[in-house]
C-alpha positions in Angstrom: -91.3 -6.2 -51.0 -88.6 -4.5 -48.5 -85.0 -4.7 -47.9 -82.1 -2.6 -47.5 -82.5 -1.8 -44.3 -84.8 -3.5 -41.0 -88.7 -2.2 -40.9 -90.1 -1.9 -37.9 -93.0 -4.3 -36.6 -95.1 -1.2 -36.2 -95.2 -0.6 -39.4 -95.6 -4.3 -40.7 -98.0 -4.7 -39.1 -99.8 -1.5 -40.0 -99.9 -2.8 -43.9 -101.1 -6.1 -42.8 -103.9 -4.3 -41.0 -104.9 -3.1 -44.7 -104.7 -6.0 -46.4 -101.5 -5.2 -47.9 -98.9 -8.0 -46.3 -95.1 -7.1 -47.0 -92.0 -9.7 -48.2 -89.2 -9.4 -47.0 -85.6 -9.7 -48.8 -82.2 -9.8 -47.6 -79.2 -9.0 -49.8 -75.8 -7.5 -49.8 -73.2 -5.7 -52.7 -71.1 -8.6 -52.0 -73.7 -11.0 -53.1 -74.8 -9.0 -56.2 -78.0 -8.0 -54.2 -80.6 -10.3 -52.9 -80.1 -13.9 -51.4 -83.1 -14.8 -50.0 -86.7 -14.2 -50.2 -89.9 -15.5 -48.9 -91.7 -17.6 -51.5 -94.6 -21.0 -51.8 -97.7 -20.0 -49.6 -95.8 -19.4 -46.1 -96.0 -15.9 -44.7 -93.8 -14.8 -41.9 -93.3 -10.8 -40.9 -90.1 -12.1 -38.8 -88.2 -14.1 -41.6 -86.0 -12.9 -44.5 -87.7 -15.9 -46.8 -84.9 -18.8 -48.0 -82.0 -19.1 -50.1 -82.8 -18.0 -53.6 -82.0 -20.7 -56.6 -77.9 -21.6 -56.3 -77.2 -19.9 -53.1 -76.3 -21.7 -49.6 -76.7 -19.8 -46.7 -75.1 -21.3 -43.0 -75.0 -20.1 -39.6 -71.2 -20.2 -38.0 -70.9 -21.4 -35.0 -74.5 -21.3 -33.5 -75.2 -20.8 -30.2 -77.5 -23.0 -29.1 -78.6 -21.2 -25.7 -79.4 -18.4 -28.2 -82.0 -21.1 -30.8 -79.0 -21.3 -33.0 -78.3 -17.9 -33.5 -74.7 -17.1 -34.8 -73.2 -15.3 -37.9 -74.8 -15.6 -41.4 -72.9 -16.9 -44.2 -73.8 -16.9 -48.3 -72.3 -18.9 -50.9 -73.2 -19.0 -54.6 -72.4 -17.6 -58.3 -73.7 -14.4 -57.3 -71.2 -14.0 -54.6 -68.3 -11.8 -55.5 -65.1 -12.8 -56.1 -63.1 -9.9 -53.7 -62.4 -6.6 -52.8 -60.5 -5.0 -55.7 -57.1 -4.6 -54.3 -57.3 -5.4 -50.8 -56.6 -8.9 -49.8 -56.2 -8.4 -46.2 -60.1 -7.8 -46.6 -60.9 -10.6 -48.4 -59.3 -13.2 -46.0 -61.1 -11.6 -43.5 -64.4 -11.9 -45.4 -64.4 -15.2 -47.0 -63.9 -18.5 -44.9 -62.0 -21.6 -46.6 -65.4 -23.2 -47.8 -65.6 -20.0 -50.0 -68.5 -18.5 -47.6 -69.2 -14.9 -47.6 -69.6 -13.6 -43.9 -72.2 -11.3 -43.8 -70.9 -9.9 -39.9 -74.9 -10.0 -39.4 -76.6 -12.3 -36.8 -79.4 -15.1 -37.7 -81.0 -18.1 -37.4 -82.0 -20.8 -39.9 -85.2 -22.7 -39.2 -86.1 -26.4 -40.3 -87.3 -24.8 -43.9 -84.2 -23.4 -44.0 -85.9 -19.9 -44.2 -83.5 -16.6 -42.2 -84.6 -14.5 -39.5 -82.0 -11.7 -38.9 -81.2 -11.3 -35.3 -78.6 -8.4 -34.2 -75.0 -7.1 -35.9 -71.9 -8.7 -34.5 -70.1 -5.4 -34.3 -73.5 -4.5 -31.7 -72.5 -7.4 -29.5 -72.3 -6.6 -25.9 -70.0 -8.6 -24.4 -70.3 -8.8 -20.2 -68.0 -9.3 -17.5 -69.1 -12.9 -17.5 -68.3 -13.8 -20.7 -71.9 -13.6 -21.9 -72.5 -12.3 -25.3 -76.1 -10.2 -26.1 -77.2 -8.6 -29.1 -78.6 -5.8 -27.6 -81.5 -5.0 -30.8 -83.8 -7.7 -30.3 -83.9 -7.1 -26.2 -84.7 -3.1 -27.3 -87.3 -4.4 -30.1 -89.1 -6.5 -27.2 -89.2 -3.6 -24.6 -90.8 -0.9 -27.0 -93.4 -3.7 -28.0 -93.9 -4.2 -24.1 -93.4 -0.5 -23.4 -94.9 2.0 -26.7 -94.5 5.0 -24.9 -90.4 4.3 -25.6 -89.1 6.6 -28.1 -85.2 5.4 -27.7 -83.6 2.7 -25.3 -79.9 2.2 -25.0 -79.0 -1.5 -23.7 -75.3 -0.9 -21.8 -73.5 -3.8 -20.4 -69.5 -4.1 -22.0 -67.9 -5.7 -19.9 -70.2 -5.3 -17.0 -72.0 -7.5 -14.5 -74.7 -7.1 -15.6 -77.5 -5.3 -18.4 -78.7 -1.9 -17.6 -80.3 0.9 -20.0 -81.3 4.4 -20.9 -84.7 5.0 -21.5 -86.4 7.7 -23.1 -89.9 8.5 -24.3 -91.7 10.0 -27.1 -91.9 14.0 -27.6 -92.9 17.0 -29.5 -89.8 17.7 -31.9 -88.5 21.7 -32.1 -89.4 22.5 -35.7 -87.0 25.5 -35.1 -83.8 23.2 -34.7 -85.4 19.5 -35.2 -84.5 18.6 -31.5 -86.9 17.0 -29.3 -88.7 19.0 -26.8 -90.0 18.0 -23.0 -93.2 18.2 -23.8 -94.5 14.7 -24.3 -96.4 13.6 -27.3 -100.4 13.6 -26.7 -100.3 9.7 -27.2 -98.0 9.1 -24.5 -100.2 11.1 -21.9 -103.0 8.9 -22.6 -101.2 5.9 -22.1 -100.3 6.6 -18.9 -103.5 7.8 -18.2 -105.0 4.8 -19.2 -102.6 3.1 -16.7 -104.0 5.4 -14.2 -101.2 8.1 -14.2 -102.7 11.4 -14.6 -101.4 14.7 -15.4 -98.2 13.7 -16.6 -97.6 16.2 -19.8 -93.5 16.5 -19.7 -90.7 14.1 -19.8 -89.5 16.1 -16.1 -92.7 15.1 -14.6 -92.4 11.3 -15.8 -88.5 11.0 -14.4 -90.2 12.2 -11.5 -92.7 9.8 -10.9 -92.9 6.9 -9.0 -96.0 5.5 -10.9 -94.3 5.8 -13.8 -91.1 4.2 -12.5 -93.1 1.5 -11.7 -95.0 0.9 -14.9 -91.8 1.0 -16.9 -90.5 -1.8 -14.3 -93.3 -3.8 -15.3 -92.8 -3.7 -19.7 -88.7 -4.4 -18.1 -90.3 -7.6 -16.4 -92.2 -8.6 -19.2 -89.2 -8.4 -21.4 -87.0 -10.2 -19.5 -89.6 -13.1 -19.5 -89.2 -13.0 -23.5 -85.3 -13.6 -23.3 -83.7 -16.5 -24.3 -81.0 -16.2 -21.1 -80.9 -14.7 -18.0 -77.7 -12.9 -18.7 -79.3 -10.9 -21.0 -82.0 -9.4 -18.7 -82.5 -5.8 -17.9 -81.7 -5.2 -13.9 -81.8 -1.8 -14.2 -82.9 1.0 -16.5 -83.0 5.2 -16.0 -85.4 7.1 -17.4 -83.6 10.5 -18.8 -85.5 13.8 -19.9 -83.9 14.1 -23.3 -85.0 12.1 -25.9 -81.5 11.0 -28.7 -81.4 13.1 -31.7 -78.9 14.2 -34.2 -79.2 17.9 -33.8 -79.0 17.3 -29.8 -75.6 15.4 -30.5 -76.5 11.9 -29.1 -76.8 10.5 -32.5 -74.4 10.8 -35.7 -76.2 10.8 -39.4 -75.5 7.3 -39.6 
């Protein structure tokens, strides 16, 4: 079993390949660990499981251009009774049916059993009004695009969804920051797309072929979206892949 933290389908599906099929949980310190879990003979690498013995979970306010997505709620015994101290926090956290909000986004199918969708706090909100969780857009253009080593959704309070793109690369063992050169797997793919002799991240920016096969996995993606609000209309592919040590990411 896994929690604590998403795992990526890569590497679910990597234990399934051996025979070795993964459960997921999903929990919090507010509800004295796990809530929910898979259990009877379904299997499902997408889903959290259901509501574990005296716990009700709801979704508030669903969204029901989104398949009922909206925020995640527990209830039970094992939910806490506050923050020690800190009552503005607890109004904040508990509604008046005594519900938990988790701030996570999810959906609740006829079994009742979780799928967890995006973070509220990651919500990109448009010029229009439109509101995206930007993760499960990402998820959907590395499956469509492998090659991707980062992608960066960008759309507050814009017309429209755009991103940074950037692909997989050597890493500096000197200073643990990603180099140009590209990783040997990438090169084949694109030459198995018929795009030779591209080696560095320069020479992919500069490529028209590969401009246009990243257009394509965008295209693809966007046919997977629930809205068309939330489709990519136009991406960049940059040389430097995100990393700590380069500054684009913090340790958390």
């Amino acid at each position: 079993m896994y929690g604590a933290a998403p795992l990526k389908q890569t590497s679910r599906d990597f234990f399934c390949s051996i025979d070795m099929p993964l459960f997921n949980i999903f929990g919090m310190s507010e509800t004295t660990g796990a809530t929910t879990m898979h259990r009877g003979n379904r299997f499902s690498l997408d889903s959290c499981g259901a509501a574990m013995q005296g716990v009700d979970i709801k979704i508030d306010k669903p969204n029901p251009d989104a398949n009922g997505e909206g925020e995640m709620c527990i209830r039970g015994r094992s939910t806490m009774l506050g923050y020690l101290k800190n009552e503005k926090a607890c109004i904040s956290t508990f509604d008046h049916e005594g519900y938990v909000h988790s701030g996570d986004l999810g959906t609740l199918d006829k079994e009742g059993w979780l799928r967890i969708t995006g973070r509220i706090k990651e919500i990109i909100i448009t010029a229009g009004g439109e509101n995206i969780a930007p993760i499960p857009i990402e998820d959907k253009f590395k499956e469509e695009f492998p090659c991707c080593s980062n992608i960066m959704l960008i759309g507050e309070n814009e017309r429209f969804i755009s991103c940074l793109i950037t692909l997989k690369t050597e890493i500096n063992p000197a200073n643990g920051c990603p180099k140009n050169d590209l990783l040997p797997e990438v090169s084949e793919y694109f030459k198995a797309n018929g795009i030779a002799d591209i080696k560095t991240t320069e020479e992919a920016c500069a490529s028209g072929k590969v401009t246009e096969l990243i257009q394509k996995a965008v295209d693809a993606t966007n046919k997977r979206l629930v809205s068309r609000a939330a489709n990519i209309r136009k991406f960049t592919l940059i040389p430097n892949d995100f990393s700590g040590p380069g500054g684009e990411l913090t340790p958390t």
